[in-house]
N, C-alpha and C positions, 0 to 999 in steps of 0.2 A: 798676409794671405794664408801659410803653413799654420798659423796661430788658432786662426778664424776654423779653419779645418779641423783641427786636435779639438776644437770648444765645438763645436756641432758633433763630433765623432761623440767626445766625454757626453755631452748629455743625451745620446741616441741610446749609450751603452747602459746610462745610469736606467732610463727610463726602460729600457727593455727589461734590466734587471729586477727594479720593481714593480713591472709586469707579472715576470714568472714567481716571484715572490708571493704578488699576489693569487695569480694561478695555487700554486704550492700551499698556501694559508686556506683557500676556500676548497681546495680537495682535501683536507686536513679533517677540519670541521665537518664535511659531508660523509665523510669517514668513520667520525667520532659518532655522526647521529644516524648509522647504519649500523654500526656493532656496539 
């Protein structure tokens, strides 16, 4: 049961992480083709 828990947490964490990753990347570039 604790296991199942930790492996839903880890991939909530990963996937949020390369969310804002993504966020981060495309404000980068819109960045880049304003200045």
């Amino acid at each position: 049961m604790g296991e199942m828990v930790i492996q839903i947490l880890a991939a909530l964490a990963e996937s949020k992480c390369a969310y804002i990753l993504e966020r981060a990347n495309d404000g980068r570039i819109a960045a880049m083709k304003a200045g």
